[in-house]
GUKOL-971863 format. One record per residue (C-alpha): x, y, z; residue in three letters. Coordinates in steps of 0.5 Angstrom, whole numbers, plus 500, padded with zeros to 3 digits. Layout:
+-----+-----+-----+------+
|  px |  py |  pz | rovo |
+-----+-----+-----+------+
|   X |   Y |   Z |  ALA |
...
+-----+-----+-----+------+
//
This chain:
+-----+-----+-----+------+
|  px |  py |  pz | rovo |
+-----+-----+-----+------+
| 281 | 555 | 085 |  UNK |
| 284 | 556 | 078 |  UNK |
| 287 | 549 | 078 |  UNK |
| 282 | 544 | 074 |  UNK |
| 284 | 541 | 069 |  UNK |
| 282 | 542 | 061 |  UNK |
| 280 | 534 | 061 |  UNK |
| 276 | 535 | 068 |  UNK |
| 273 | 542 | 064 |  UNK |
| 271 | 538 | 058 |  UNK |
| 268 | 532 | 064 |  UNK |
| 263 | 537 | 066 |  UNK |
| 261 | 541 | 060 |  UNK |
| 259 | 533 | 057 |  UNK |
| 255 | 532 | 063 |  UNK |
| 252 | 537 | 064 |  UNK |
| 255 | 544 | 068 |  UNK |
| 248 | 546 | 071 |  UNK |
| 246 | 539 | 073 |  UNK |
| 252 | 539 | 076 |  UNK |
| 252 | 545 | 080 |  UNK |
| 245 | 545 | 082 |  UNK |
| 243 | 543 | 089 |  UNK |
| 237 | 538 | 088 |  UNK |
| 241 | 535 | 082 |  UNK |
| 240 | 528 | 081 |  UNK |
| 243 | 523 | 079 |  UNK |
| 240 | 517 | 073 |  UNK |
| 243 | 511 | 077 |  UNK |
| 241 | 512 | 085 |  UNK |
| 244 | 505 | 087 |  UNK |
| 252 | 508 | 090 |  UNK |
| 257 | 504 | 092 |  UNK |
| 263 | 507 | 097 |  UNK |
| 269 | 504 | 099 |  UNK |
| 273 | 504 | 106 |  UNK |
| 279 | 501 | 108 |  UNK |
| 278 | 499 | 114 |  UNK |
| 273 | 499 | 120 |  UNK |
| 276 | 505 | 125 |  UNK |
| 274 | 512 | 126 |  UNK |
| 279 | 516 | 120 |  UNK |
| 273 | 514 | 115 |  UNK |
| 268 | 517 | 119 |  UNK |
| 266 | 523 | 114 |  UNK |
| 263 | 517 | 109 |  UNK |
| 260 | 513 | 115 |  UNK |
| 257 | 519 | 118 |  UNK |
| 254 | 522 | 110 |  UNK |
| 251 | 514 | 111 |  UNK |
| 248 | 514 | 119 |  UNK |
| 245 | 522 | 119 |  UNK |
| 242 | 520 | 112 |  UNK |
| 246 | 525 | 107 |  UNK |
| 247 | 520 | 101 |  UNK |
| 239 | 519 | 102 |  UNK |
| 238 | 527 | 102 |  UNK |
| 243 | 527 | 096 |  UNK |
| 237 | 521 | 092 |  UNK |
| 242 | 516 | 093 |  UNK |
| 241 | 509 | 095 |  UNK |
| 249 | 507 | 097 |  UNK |
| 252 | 500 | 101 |  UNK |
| 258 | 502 | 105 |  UNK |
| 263 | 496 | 104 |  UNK |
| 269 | 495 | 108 |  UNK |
| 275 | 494 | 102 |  UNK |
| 280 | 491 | 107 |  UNK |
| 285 | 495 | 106 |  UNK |
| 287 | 502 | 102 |  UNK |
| 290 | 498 | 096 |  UNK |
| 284 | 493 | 096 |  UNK |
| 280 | 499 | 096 |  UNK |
| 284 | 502 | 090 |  UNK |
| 283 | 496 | 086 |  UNK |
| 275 | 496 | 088 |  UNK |
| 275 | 503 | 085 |  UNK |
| 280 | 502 | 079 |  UNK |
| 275 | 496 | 077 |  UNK |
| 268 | 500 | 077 |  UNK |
| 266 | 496 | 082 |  UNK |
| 265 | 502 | 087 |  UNK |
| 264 | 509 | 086 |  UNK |
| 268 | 513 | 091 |  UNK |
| 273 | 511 | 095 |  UNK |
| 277 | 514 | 101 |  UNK |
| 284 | 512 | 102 |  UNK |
| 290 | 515 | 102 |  UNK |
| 291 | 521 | 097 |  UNK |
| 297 | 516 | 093 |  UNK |
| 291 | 511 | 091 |  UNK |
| 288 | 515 | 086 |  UNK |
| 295 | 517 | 083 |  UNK |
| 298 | 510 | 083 |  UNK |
| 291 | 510 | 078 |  UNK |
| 294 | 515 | 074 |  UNK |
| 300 | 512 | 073 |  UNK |
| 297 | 506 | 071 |  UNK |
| 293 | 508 | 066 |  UNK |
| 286 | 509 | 070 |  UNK |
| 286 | 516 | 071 |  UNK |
| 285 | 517 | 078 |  UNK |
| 281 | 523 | 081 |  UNK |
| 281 | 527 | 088 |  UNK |
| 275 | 529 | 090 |  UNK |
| 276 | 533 | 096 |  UNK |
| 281 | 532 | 102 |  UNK |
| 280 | 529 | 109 |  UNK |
| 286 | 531 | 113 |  UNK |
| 291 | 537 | 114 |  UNK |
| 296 | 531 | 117 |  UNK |
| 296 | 524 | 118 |  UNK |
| 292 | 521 | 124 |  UNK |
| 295 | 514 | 124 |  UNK |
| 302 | 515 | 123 |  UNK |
| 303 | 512 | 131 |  UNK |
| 309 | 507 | 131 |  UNK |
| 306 | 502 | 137 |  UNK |
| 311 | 497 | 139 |  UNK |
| 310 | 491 | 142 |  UNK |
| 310 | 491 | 151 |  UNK |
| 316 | 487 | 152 |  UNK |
| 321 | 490 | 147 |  UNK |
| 318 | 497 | 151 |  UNK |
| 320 | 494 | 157 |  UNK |
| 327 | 491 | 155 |  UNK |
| 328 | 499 | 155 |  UNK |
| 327 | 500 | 147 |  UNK |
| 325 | 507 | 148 |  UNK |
| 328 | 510 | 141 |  UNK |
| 326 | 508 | 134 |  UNK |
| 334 | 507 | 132 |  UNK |
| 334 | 502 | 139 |  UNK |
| 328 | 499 | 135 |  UNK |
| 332 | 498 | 129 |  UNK |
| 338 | 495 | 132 |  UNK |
| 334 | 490 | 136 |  UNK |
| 334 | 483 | 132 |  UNK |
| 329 | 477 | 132 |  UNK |
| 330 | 470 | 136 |  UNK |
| 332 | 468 | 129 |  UNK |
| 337 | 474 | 128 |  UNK |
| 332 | 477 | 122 |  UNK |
| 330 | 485 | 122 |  UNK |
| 325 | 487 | 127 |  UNK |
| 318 | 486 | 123 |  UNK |
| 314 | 493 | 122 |  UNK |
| 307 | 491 | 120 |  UNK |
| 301 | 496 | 118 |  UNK |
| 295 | 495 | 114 |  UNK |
| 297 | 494 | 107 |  UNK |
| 304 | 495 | 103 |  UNK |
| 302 | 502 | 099 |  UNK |
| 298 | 504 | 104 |  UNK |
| 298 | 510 | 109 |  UNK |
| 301 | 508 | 115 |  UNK |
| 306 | 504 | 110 |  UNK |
| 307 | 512 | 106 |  UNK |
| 308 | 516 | 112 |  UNK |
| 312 | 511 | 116 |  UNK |
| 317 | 509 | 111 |  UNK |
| 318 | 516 | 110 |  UNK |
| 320 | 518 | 118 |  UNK |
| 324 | 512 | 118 |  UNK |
| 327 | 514 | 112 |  UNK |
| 329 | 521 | 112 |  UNK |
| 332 | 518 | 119 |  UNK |
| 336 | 513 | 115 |  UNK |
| 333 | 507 | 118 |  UNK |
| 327 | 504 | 112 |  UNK |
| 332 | 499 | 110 |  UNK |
| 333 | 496 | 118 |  UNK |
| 327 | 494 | 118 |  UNK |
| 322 | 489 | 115 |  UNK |
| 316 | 491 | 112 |  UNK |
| 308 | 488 | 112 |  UNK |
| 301 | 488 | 110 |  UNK |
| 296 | 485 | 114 |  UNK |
| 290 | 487 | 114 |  UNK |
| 284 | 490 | 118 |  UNK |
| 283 | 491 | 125 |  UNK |
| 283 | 484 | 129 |  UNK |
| 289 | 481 | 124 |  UNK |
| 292 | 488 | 125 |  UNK |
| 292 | 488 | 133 |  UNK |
| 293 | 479 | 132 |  UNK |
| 301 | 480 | 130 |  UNK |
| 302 | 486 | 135 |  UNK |
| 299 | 481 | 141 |  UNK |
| 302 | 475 | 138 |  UNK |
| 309 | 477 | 137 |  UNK |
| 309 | 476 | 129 |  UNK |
| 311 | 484 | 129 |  UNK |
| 315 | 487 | 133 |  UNK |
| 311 | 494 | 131 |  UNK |
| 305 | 497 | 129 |  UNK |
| 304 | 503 | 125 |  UNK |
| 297 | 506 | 126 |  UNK |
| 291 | 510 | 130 |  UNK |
| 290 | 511 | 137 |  UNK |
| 283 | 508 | 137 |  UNK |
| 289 | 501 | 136 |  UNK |
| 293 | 505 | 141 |  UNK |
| 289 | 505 | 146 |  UNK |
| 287 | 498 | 144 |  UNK |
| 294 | 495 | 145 |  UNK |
| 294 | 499 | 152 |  UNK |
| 289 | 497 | 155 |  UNK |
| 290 | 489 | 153 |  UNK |
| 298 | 491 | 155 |  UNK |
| 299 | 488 | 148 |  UNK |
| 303 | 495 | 146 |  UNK |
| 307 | 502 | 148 |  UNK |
| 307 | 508 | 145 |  UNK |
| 314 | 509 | 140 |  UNK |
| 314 | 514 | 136 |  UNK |
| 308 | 519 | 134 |  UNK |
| 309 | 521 | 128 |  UNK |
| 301 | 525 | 128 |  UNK |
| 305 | 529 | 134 |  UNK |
| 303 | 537 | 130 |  UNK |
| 311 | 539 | 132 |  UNK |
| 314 | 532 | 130 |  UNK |
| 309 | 533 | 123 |  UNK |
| 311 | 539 | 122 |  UNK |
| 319 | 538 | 123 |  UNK |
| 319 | 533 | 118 |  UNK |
| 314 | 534 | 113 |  UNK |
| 313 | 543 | 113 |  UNK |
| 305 | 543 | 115 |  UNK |
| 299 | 543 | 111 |  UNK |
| 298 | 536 | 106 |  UNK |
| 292 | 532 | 105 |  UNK |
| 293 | 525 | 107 |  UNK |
| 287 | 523 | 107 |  UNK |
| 282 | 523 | 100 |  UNK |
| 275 | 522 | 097 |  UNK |
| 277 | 519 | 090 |  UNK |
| 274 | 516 | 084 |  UNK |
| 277 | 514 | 077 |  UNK |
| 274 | 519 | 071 |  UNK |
| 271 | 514 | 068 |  UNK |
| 265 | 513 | 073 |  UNK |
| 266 | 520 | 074 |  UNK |
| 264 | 522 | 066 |  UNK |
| 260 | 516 | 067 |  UNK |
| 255 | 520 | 071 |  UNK |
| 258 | 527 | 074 |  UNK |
| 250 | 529 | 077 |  UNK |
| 251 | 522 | 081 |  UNK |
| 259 | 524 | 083 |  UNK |
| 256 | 531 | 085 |  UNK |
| 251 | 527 | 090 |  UNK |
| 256 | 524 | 093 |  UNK |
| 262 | 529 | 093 |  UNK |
| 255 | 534 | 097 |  UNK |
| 254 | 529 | 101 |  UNK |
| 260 | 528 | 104 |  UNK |
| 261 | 535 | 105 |  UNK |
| 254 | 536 | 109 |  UNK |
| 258 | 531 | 113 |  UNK |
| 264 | 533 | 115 |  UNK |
| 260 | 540 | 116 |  UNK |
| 256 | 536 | 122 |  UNK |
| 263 | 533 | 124 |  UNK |
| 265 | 539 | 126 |  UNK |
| 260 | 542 | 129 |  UNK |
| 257 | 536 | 134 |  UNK |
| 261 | 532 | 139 |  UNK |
| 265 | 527 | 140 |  UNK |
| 260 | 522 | 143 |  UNK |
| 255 | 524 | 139 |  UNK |
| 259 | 523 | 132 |  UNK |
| 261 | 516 | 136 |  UNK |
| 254 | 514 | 137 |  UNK |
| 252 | 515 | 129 |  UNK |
| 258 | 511 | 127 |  UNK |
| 258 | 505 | 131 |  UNK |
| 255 | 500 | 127 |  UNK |
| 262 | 501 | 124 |  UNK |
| 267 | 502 | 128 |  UNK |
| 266 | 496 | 133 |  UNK |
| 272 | 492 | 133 |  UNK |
| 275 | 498 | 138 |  UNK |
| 273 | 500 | 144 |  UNK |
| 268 | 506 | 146 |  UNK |
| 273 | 510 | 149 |  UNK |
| 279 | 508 | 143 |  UNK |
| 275 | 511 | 139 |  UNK |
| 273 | 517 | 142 |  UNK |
| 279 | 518 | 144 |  UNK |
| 281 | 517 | 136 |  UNK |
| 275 | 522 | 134 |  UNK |
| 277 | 527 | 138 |  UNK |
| 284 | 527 | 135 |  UNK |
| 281 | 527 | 129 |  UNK |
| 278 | 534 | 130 |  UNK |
| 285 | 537 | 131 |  UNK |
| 287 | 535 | 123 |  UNK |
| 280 | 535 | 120 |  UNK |
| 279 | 539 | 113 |  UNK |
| 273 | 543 | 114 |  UNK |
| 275 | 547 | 108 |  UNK |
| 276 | 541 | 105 |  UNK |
| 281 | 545 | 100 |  UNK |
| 287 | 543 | 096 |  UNK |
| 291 | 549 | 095 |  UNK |
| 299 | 549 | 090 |  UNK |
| 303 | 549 | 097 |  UNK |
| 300 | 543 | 101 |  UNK |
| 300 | 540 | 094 |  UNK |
| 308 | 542 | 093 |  UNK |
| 309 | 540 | 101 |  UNK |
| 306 | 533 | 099 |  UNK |
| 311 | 531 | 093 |  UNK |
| 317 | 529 | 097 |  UNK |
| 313 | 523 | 101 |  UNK |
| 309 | 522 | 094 |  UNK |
| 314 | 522 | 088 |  UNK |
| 321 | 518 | 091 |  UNK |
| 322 | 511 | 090 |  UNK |
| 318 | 508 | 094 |  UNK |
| 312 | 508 | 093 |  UNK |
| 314 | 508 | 086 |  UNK |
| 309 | 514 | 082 |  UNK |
| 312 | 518 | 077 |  UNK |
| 310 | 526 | 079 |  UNK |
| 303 | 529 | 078 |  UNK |
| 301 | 536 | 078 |  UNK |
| 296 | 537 | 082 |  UNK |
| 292 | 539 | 075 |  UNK |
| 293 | 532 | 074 |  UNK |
| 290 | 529 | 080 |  UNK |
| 285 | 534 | 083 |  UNK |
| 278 | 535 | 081 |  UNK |
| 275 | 541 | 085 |  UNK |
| 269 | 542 | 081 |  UNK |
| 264 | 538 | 085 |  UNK |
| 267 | 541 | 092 |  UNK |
| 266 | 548 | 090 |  UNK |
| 259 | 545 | 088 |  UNK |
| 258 | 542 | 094 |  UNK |
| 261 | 549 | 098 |  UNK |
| 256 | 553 | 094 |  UNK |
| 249 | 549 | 095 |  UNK |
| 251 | 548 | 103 |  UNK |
| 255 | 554 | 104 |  UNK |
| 259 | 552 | 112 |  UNK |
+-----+-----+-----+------+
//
């Protein structure tokens, strides 16, 4: 890719460009903290890379810690506090704009997996089929219907507030944060939210405890496509250039070691990827989650490519008032050094 930084250059001549490329690199510091938000399947690249072994392999010794949500993952990667993250592709470059200089390191998905509006049973029952319907139903108290995902600024809140907002409907609904997965199905199941934006392993959660309905599926590949156009990365592997430039061998580790995941992803079974992951998706059920990783497969970038266009694509959802980031360019934000590395020691 001709797309790497000047500063992203200078970073890895510094460190060491032979190390870095090399199979058998190793990093000085073998200790690794990795960062995710929330414990469902979407982040299984990085709990696969843990269970199968491959940060081992790669001569790291990591701790995988639940960050609570994508902002509190940011904040955990923005203070040095962990070394690689995975969140939405929005979290490094609010880094950036904030004077931390976020990094992408290789992407997770061609669209998003956890865009389902799920609304509450009774108000599905009541005949509220449409999300304009939705928008014009009021609570008990006669305030805005309340519209929950796991945090402000994170997935489900960038995507969704796009649908709604390209639709006109943003402003007619209250927005909130809460949390992982048990605080998340709580408000659906105790009516503090009369919607839930995630992914269908909580889907088929709500379902199965008559919690919550199907509304909108905005992962649905024609709706995807109608609305944003194709290919974006949604889902990234991120880390900050300082912890980048403080060790590159150790980020090259990293970024091979995930890569050797997802390349297992694709080539084993939805029960067999479920069974390596389970220590860390066990709020959910068996069968949920086995329906989210197959869906997974369906938006999976096995390439684990950027290119200009599926940047391009991005910007309307990732530059506009919401979210409140001022442009980038993708020479700004992505590093694909380390990936291109990983491609070439591992080729899939």
């Amino acid at each position: 890719m001709a797309y790497i930084s000047r500063r992203s250059v200078l970073t890895i001549v510094a460190g060491g460009a032979a190390a870095v490329a090399s199979r058998h690199a190793r990093a000085a510091d073998t200790s690794g903290r990795v960062i995710y938000p929330v414990a469902v399947p979407v982040y299984q690249t990085q709990f696969v890379a843990d269970r199968i072994g491959f940060f081992k392999e790669a001569g790291l010794d990591c701790k995988l810690i639940q960050g609570g949500s994508g902002v509190k993952t940011r904040e955990i990667i923005a203070s040095s506090q962990g070394d690689i993250g995975i969140g939405d592709i929005t979290h490094p470059m609010q880094l950036s704009n904030r004077g931390r200089a976020g990094r992408v390191l290789m992407p997770v998905d061609t669209r998003s997996s956890s865009v389902m509006f799920i609304i509450r049973k009774d108000l599905k029952d009541q005949g509220i089929n449409t999300l304009e319907a939705f928008t014009q139903w009021k609570r008990p108290d006669g305030r805005k219907p309340i519209v929950s995902v796991s945090s402000l600024g994170g997935t489900n809140h960038v995507w969704a507030s796009y649908y709604m907002e390209t639709m006109g409907l943003d402003e007619k609904v209250t927005w909130i944060g809460t949390g992982n997965v048990d605080t998340m199905l709580g408000t659906l199941k105790s009516k503090q939210a009369d919607i839930l934006v995630s992914s269908l392993s909580l889907l088929n959660e709500c379902r199965q405890q008559g919690w919550g309905e199907l509304l909108f599926d905005g992962t649905d590949e024609a709706i995807w496509n109608k609305y944003i156009g194709g290919k974006v990365p949604v889902t990234s592997h991120f880390s900050t250039q300082a912890t980048i430039d403080k060790d590159p061998a150790k980020m090259q580790a990293f970024v091979t070691a995930i890569w050797r995941a997802t390349q297992w992803i694709k080539t084993h079974k939805p029960d067999e990827i479920h069974d390596a992951i389970e220590p860390y998706v066990g709020s959910t059920s068996r069968d949920a989650n086995l329906l989210e990783i197959t869906a997974l497969q369906k938006v999976t970038d096995y390439r684990a490519s950027i290119e200009a266009a599926d940047f391009a694509r991005g910007e309307k959802v990732w530059f506009r008032e919401m979210t409140g980031i001022k442009p980038l360019t993708i020479a700004d934000v992505v590093v694909p050094t380390f990936i291109d590395a990983a491609r070439k020691a591992y080729p899939a």
